[in-house]
DOGULO-42692 format. One line per 3 residues: number of its first residue (from 1); for each residue x, y, z of N, C-alpha, C. Coordinates in steps of 0.2 Angstrom, whole numbers. Example, Ala and Ser with C-alpha at 12.3 -4.5 7.8 and 13.67 -1.06 7.14 Angstrom:
% residues 2
1) 66/-28/39/62/-22/39/66/-16/39 | 64/-11/35/68/-5/36/64/0/39
END
This chain:
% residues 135
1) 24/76/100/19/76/94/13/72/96 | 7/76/97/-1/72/98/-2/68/90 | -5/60/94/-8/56/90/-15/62/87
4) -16/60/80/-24/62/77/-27/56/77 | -34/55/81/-36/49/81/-42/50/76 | -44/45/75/-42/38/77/-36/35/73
7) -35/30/76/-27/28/76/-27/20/75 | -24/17/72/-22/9/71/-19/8/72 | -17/2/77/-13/-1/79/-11/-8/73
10) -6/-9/71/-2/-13/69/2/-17/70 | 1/-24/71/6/-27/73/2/-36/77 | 5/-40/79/4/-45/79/-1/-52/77
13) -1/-49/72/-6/-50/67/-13/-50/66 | -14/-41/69/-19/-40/68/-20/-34/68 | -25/-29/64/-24/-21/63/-32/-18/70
16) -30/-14/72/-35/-14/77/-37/-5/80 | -42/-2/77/-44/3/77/-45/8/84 | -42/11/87/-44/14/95/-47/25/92
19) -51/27/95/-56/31/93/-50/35/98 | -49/35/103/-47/40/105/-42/39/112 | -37/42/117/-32/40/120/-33/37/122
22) -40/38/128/-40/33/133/-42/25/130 | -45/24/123/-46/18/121/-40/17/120 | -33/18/118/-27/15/116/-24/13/124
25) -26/17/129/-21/16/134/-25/12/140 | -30/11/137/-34/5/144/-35/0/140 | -32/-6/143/-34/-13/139/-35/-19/143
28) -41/-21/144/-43/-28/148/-36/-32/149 | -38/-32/156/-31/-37/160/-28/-43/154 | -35/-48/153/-33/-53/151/-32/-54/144
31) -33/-47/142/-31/-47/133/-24/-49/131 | -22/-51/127/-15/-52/123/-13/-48/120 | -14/-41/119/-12/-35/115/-7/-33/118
34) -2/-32/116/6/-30/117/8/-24/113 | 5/-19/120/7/-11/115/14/-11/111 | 19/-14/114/27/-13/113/27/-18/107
37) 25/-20/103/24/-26/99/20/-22/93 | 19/-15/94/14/-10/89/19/-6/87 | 17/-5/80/18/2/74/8/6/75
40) 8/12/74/2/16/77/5/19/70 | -1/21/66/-5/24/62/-9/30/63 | -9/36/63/-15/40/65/-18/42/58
43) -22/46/60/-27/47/56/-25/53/52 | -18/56/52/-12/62/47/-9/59/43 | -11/49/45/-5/47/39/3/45/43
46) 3/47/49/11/48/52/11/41/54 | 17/37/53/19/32/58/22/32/65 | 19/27/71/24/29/78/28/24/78
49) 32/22/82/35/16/85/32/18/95 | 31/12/96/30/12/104/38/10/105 | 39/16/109/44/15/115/44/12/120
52) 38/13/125/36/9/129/30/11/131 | 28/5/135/19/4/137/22/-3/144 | 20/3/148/20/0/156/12/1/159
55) 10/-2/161/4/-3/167/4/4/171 | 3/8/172/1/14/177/2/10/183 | 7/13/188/8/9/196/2/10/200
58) 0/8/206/-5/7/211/-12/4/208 | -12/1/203/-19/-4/199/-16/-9/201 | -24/-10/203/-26/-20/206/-20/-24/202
61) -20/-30/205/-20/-37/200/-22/-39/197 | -23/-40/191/-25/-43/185/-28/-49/188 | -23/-53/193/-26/-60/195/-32/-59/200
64) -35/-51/203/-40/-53/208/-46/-53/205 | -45/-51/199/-54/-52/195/-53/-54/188 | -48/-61/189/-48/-64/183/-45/-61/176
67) -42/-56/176/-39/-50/172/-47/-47/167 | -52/-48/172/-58/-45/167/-59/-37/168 | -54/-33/173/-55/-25/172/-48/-22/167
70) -51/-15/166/-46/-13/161/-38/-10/164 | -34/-12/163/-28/-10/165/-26/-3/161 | -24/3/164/-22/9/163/-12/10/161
73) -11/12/155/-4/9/153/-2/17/150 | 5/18/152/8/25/151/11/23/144 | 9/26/137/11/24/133/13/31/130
76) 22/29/125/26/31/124/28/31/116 | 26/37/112/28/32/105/31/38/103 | 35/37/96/40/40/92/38/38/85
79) 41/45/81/38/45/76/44/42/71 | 40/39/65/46/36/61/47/42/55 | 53/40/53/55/47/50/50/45/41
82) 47/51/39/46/51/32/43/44/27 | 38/43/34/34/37/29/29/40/23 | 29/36/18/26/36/12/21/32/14
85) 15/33/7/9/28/9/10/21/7 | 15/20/3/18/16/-1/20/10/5 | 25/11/11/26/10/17/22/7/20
88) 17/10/21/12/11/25/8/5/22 | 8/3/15/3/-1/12/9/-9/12 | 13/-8/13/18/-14/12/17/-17/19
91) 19/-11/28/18/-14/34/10/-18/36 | 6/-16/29/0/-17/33/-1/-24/30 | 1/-24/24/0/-31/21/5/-37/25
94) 10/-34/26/16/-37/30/11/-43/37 | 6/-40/39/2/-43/43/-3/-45/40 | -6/-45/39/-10/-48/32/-9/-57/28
97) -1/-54/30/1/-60/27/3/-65/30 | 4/-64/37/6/-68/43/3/-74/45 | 5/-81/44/1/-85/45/-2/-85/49
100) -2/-83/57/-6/-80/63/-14/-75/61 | -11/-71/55/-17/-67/55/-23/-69/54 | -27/-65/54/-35/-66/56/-37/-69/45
103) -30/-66/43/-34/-67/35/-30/-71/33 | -22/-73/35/-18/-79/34/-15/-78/26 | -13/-72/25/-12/-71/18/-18/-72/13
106) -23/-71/13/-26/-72/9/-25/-67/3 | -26/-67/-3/-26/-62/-7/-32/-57/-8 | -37/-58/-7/-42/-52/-4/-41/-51/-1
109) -40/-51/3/-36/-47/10/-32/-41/8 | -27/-43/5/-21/-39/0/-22/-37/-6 | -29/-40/-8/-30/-33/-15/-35/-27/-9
112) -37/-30/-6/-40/-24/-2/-37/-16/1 | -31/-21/5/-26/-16/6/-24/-12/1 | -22/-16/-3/-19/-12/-10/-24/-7/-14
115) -30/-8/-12/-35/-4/-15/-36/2/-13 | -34/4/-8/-35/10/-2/-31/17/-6 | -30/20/-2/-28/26/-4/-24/30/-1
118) -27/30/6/-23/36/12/-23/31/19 | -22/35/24/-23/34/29/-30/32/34 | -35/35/30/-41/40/31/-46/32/29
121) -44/32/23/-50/26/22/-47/17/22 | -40/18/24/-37/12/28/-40/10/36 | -43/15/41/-42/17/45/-48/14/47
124) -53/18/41/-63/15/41/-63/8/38 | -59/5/33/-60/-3/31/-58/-6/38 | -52/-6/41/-51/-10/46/-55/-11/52
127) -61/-5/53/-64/-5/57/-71/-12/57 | -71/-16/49/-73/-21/50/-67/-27/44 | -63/-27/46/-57/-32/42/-61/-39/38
130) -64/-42/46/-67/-49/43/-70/-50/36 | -73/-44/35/-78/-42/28/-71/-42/20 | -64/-43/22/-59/-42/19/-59/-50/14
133) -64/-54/17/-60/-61/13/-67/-62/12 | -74/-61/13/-79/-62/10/-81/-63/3 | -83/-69/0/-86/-66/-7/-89/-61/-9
END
């Protein structure tokens, strides 16, 4: 089953919008983003789990340009069975609420979320989050 992107990635405490495959599957060496540490959202609404996300074999070392090129990653997801938007709106706040995250539980944050509607317009807010806890 093909991703409809754009697509959000969830998880770590933080929601993070990629436009199309190859934005999902290249990520700057010295990023901390852990595809296998994601639930993926597309743009139909569907929930994935990452199965796995390995590096593509024969790319450089990360250590020989300081992790600043993109590394190329074989990613593998699986669909969750019958999520609802309901779901959808609980795993999102679930990070939201992490004291890690960028809004620390804030409550704007989480009436924001909760204000949404689908996938479709969850997908264009987080394309700027910070704007989430603003007066």
């Amino acid at each position: 089953m093909a991703l409809q992107y754009p697509v959000l990635l969830i998880g770590q405490g933080s929601l993070d919008v990629r436009d199309s495959a190859a934005a999902l599957t290249s990520i700057r060496g010295a990023s901390s983003l852990n595809l296998n540490e994601r639930v993926i959202l597309d743009s139909a609404g569907r929930l994935f789990t990452v199965t796995r996300a390995e590096p593509i074999a024969g790319q450089g070392s990360v250590l020989w340009d300081m992790g600043t090129s993109q590394r190329l990653y074989a990613v593998t997801v699986a669909p969750r069975d019958n999520a609802q938007w309901r779901d959808v709106q609980d795993l999102v706040v679930a990070e939201v609420k992490k004291p890690t995250s960028l809004w620390a539980g804030d409550p704007r944050a989480v009436r924001r979320v909760r204000s949404l509607s689908d996938a479709t317009s969850l997908i264009a807010a987080c394309r700027d989050t910070g704007a989430w806890t603003e007066r």
